[in-house]
N, C-alpha and C positions, 0 to 999 in steps of 0.2 A: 500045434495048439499053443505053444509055450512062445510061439511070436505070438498070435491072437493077443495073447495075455500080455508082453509085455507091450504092444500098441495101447491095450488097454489101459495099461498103468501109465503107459506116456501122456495118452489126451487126457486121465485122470489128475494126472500132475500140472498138465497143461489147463486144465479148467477150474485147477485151484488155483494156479499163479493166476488166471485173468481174474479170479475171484476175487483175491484177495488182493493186486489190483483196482479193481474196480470200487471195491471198498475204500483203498485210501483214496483215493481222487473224490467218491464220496464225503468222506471226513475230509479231504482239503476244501471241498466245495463248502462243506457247514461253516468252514473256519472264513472263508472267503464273504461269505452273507455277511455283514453288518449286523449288529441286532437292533432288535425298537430301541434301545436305548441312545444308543448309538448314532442312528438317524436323526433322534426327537435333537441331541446334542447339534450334531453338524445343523440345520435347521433351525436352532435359537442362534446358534454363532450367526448365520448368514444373516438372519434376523436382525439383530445387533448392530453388524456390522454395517447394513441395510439403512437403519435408523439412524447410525452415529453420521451414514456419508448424508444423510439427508439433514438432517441438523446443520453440519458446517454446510451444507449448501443453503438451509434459511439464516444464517449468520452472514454469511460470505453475500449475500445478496440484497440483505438489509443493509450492510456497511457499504456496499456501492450506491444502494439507492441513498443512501445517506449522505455520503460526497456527493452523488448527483446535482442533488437540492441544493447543500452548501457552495458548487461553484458552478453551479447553473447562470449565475448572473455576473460570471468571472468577466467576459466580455464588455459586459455594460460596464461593470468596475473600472475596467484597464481605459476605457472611453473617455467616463468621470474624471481620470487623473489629468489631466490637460484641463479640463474647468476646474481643477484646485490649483494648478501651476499656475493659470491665468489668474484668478483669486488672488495668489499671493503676490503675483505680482503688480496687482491694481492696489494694493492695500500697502505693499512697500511702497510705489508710486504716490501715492495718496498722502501718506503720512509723510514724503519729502515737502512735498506742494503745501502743506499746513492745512487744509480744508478739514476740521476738525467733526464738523455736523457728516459732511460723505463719509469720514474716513471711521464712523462708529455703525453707518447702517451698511456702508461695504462688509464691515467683521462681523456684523448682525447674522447677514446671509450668508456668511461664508464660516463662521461658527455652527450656524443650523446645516449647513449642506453636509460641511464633512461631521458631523454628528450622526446623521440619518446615514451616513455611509458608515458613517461607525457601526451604527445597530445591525449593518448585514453584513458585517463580520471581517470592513476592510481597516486596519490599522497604520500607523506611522509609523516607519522606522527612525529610530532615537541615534544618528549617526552624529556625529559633532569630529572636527578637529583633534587631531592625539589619537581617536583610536585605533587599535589595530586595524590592518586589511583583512578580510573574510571576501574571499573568493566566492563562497555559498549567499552573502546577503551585500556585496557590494562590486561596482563595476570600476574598474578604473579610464578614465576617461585620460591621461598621461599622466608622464611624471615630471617634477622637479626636481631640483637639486635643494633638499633639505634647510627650511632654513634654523633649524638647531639638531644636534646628533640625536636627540630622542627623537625626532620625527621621522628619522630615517626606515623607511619598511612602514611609515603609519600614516594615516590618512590628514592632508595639512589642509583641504576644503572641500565642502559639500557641495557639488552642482548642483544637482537636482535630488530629489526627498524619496526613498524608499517606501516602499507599498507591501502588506502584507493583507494577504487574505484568508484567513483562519491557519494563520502560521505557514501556509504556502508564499512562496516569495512571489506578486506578479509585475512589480518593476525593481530591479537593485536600483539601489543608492549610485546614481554616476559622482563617483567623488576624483582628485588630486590628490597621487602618494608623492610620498617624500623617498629620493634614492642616495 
């Protein structure tokens, strides 16, 4: 009888450890839930965060449509600049020849043309002799042999006239540096 008994006391000790056991993995399971709170929290972040990437996507998309528009008539611009080169140089030609009445209704129209080109947003580059070289706003087209030591590394003549279109470059300045 006194085995009976201690088998008894063994599954008895045995069905306390699973007991108590089972209990904690209980309590680890409460601790494992999240509470409402907890949720509502994760749930406003994603929220948030939700709403902030959607924002920079209607920002981000407005500023592309917004260059869109701006050099949407990039093309046509770049087209234009050959009918201002031509311009300028009907209107040099012009004023060699003395023909005083052509040479006021050539600059007539060719004031109003690059005006209207001005309004949609295409400008002149202001490059003159002496300035420095800019790689970003000017081409060079070759070089000479300086004819004074400050010209050396600086631009000594303008071929042809730079074009800007809302501060994007779409023709450099083909200029003559001094080496």
């Amino acid at each position: 009888m006194s085995e009976n008994h201690d088998k008894y006391d063994e599954n008895l000790e045995n069905q306390e450890e699973t007991n108590l056991n089972t209990e904690t993995e209980n309590a680890a399971n409460v601790t494992e839930q999240p509470s409402a709170e907890d949720l509502l929290a994760e749930e406003k972040d994603r929220y948030i965060r939700l709403y902030a990437e959607f924002e920079n996507y209607k920002k981000r998309t407005a500023k592309e449509k917004m260059e869109f528009f701006q050099f949407a008539n990039q093309d046509m611009m770049i087209s234009m600049l050959g009918v201002l080169d031509d311009f300028e140089r009907a209107i040099k030609n012009i004023s060699e020849n003395g023909d005083e009445f052509t040479l006021q209704g050539v600059e007539l129209i060719y004031q109003k043309f690059k005006s209207k080109l001005g309004e949609k947003g295409l400008k002149v580059m202001e490059v003159k002799a002496g300035d420095d070289f800019n790689v970003d706003l000017h081409e060079a087209i070759t070089q000479i042999p300086s004819p004074s030591p400050e010209l050396k590394g600086k631009i000594v003549d303008v071929i042809e006239t730079g074009y800007t279109l809302y501060d994007k470059v779409i023709r450099f300045a083909k200029v003559v540096t001094g080496n």
